[in-house]
DSSP file (Angstrom, degrees, kcal/mol; ACC not computed):
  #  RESIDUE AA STRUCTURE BP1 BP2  ACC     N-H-->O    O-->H-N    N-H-->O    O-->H-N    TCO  KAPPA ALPHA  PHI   PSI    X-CA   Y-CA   Z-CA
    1    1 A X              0   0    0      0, 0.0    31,-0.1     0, 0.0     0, 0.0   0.000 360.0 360.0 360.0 134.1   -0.8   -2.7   19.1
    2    2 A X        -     0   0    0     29,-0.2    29,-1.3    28,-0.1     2,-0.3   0.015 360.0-144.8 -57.5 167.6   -0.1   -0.6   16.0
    3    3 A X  E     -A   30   0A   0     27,-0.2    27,-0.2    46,-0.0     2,-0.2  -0.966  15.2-172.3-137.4 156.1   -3.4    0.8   14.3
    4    4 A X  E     -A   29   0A   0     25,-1.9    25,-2.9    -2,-0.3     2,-0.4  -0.635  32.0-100.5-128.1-174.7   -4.0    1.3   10.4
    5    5 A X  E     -AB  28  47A   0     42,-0.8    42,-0.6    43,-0.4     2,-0.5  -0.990  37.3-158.0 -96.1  97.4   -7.0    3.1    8.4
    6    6 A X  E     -AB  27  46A   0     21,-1.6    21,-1.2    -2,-0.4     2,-0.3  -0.972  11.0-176.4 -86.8 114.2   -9.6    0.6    7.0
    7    7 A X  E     - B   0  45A   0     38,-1.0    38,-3.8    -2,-0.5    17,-0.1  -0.832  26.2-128.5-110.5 152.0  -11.8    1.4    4.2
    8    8 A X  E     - B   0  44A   0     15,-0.4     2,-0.3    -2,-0.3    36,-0.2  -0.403  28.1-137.6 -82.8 163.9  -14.5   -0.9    2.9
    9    9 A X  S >  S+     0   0    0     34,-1.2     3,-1.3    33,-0.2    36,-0.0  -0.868  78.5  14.8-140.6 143.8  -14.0   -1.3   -1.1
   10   10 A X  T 3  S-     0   0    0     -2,-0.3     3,-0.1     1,-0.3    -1,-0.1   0.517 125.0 -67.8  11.6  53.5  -17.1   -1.3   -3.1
   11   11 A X  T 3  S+     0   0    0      1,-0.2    -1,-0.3    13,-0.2     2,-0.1   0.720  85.2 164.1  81.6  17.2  -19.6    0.1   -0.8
   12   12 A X    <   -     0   0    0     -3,-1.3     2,-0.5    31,-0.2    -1,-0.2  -0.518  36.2-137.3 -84.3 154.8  -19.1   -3.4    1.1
   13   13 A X        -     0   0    0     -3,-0.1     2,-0.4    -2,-0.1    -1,-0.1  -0.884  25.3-167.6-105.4 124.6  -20.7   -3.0    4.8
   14   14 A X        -     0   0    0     -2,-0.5     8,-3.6     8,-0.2     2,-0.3  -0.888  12.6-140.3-120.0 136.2  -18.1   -4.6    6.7
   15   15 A X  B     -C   21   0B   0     -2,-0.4     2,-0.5     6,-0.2     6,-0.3  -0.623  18.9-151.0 -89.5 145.3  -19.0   -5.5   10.8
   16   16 A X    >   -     0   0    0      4,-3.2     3,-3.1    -2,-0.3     4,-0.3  -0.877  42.8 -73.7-113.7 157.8  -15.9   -4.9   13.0
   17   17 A X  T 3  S+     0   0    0     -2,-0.5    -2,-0.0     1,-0.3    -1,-0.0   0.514 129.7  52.0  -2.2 -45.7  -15.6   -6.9   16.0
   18   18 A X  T 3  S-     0   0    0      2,-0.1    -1,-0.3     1,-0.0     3,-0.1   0.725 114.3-101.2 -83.0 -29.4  -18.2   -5.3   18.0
   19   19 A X  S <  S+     0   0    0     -3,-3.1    -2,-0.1     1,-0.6     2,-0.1   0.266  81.7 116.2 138.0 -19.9  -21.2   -5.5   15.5
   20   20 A X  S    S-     0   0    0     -4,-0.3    -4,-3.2    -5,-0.1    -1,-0.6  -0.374  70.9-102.2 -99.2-178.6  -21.3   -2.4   14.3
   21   21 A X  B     -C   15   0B   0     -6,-0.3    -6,-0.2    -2,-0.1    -1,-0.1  -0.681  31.0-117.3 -91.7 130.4  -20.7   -1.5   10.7
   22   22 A X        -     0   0    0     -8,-3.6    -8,-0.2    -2,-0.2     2,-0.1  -0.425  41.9-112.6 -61.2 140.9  -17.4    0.0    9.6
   23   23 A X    >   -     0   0    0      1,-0.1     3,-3.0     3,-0.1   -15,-0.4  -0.325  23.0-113.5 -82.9 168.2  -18.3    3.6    8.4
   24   24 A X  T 3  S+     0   0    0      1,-0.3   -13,-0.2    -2,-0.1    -1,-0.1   0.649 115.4  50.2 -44.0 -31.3  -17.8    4.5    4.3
   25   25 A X  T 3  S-     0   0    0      1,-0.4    -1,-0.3   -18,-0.1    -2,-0.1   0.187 117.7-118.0-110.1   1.6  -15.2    6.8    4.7
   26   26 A X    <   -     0   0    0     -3,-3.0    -1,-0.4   -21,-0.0     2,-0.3  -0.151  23.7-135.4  93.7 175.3  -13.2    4.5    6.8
   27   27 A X  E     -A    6   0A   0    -21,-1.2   -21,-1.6    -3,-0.1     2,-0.5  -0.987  27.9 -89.7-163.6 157.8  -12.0    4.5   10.4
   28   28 A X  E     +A    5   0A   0     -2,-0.3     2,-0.5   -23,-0.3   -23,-0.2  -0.581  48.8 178.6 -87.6 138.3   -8.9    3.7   12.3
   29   29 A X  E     -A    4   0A   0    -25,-2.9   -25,-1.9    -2,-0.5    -2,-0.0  -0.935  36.1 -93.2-125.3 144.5   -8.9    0.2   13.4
   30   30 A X  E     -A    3   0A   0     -2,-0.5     2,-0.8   -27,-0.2   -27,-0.2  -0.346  40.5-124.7 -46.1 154.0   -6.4   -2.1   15.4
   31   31 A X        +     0   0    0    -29,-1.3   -29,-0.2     4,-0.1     2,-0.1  -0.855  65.6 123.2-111.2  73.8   -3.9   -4.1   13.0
   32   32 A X  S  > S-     0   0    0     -2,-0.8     4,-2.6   -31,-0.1     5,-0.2  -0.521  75.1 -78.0-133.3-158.8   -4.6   -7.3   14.1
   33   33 A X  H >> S+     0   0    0      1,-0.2     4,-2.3     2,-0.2     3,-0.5   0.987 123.4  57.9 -70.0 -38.8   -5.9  -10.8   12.7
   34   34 A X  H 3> S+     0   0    0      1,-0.3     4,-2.3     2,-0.2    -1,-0.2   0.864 114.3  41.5 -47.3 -59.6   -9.4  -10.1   12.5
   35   35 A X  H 3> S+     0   0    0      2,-0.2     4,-2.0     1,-0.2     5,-0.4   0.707 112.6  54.9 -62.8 -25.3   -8.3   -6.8    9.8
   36   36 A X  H <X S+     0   0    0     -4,-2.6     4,-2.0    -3,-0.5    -1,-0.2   0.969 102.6  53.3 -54.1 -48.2   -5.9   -8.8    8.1
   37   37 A X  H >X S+     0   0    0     -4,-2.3     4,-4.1     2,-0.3     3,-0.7   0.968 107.8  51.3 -50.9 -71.7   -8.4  -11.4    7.4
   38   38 A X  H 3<>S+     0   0    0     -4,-2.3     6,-1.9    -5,-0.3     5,-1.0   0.737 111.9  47.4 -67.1 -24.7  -10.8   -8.7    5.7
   39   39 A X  H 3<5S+     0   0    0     -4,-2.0    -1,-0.3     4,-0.2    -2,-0.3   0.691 109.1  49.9 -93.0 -10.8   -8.2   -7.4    3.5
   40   40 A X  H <<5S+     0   0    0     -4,-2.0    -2,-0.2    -3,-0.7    -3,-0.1   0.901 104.1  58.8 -61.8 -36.0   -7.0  -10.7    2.3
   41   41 A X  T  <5S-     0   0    0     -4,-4.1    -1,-0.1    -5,-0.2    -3,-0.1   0.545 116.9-118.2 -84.4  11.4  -11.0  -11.6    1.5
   42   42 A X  T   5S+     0   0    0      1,-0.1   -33,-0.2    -3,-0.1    -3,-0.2   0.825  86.5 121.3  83.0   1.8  -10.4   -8.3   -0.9
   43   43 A X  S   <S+     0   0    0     -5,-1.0   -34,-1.2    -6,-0.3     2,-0.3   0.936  77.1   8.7 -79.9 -32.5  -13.7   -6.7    1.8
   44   44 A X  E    S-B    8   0A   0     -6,-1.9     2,-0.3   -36,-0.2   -36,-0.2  -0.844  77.5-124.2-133.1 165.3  -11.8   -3.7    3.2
   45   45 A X  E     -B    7   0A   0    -38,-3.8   -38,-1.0    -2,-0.3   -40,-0.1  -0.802  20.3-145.5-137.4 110.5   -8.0   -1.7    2.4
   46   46 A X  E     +B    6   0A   0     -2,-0.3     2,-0.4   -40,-0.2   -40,-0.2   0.048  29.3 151.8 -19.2 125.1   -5.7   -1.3    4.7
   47   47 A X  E     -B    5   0A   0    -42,-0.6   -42,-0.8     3,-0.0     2,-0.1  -0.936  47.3 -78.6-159.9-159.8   -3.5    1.6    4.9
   48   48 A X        -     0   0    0     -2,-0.4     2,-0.7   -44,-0.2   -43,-0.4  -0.263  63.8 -86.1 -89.7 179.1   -1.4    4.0    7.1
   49   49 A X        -     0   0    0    -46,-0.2     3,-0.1   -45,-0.1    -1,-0.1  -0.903  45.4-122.3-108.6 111.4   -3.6    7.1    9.3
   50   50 A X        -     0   0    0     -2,-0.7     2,-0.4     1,-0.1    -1,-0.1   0.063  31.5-104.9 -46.0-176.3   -4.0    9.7    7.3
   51   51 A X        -     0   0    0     -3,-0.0     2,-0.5     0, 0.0    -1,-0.1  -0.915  38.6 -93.1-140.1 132.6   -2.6   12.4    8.8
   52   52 A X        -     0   0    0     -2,-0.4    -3,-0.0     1,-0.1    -2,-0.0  -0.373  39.8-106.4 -93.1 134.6   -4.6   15.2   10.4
   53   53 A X        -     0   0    0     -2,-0.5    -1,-0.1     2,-0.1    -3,-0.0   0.397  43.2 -90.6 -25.4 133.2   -5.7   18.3    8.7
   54   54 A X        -     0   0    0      1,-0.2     3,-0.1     3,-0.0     0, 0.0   0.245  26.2-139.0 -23.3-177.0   -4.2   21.5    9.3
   55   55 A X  S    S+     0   0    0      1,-0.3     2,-0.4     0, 0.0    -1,-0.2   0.406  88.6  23.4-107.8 -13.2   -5.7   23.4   11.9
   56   56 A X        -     0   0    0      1,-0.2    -1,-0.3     2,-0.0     4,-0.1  -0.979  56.7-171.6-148.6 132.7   -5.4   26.8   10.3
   57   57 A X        +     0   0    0     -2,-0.4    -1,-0.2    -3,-0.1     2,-0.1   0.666  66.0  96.6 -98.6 -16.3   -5.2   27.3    6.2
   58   58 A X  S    S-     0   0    0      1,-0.1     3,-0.1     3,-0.0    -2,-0.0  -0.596  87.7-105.6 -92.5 160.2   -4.5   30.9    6.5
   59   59 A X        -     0   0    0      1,-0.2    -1,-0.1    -2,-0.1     3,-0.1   0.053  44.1 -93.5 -68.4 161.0   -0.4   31.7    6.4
   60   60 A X        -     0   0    0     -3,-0.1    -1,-0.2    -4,-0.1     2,-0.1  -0.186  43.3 -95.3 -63.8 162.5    1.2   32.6    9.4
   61   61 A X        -     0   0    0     -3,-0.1     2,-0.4     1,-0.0    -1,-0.1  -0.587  34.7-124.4 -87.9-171.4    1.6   36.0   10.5
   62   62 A X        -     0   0    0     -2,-0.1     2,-0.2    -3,-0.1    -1,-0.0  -0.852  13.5-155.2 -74.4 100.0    5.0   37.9    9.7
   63   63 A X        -     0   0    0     -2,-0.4     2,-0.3     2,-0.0     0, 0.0  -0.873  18.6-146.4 -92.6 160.7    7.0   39.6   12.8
   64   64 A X        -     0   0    0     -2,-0.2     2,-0.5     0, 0.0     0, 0.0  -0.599  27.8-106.2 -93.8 145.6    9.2   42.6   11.2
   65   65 A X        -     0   0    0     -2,-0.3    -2,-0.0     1,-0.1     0, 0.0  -0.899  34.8 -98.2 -85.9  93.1   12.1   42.8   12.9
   66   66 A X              0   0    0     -2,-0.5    -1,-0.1     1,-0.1     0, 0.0   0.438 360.0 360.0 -55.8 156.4   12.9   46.0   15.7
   67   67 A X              0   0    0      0, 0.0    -1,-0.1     0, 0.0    -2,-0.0  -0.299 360.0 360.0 -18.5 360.0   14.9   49.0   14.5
């Protein structure tokens, strides 16, 4: 089943399936009825998965090319 990003909207503490509380900063969730439901009641937003952070911010190195 495809998965989206669900973040809670205004601090709301939203339960996911299991019981526990979705965290603040969001989480990846199945895209099913249960998340549809909680962004239609306006509780969570829905989006694509972000995409994950580099692994390395410094540039690559250079090869020079032989003589």
């Amino acid at each position: 089943m495809p998965q989206v990003f669900a973040t809670p909207i205004n601090g709301a503490r939203v339960r996911k399936p299991d019981g526990q509380i979705l965290k603040a900063e969001g989480e990846t969730v199945e895209r099913d009825s249960f998340w549809l439901r909680r962004a239609a009641d306006g509780d969570v937003a829905l989006s694509d998965i972000p995409a994950a952070p580099a692994a390395s911010a410094a540039p690559a190195e250079t090869v020079k090319p032989r003589k």
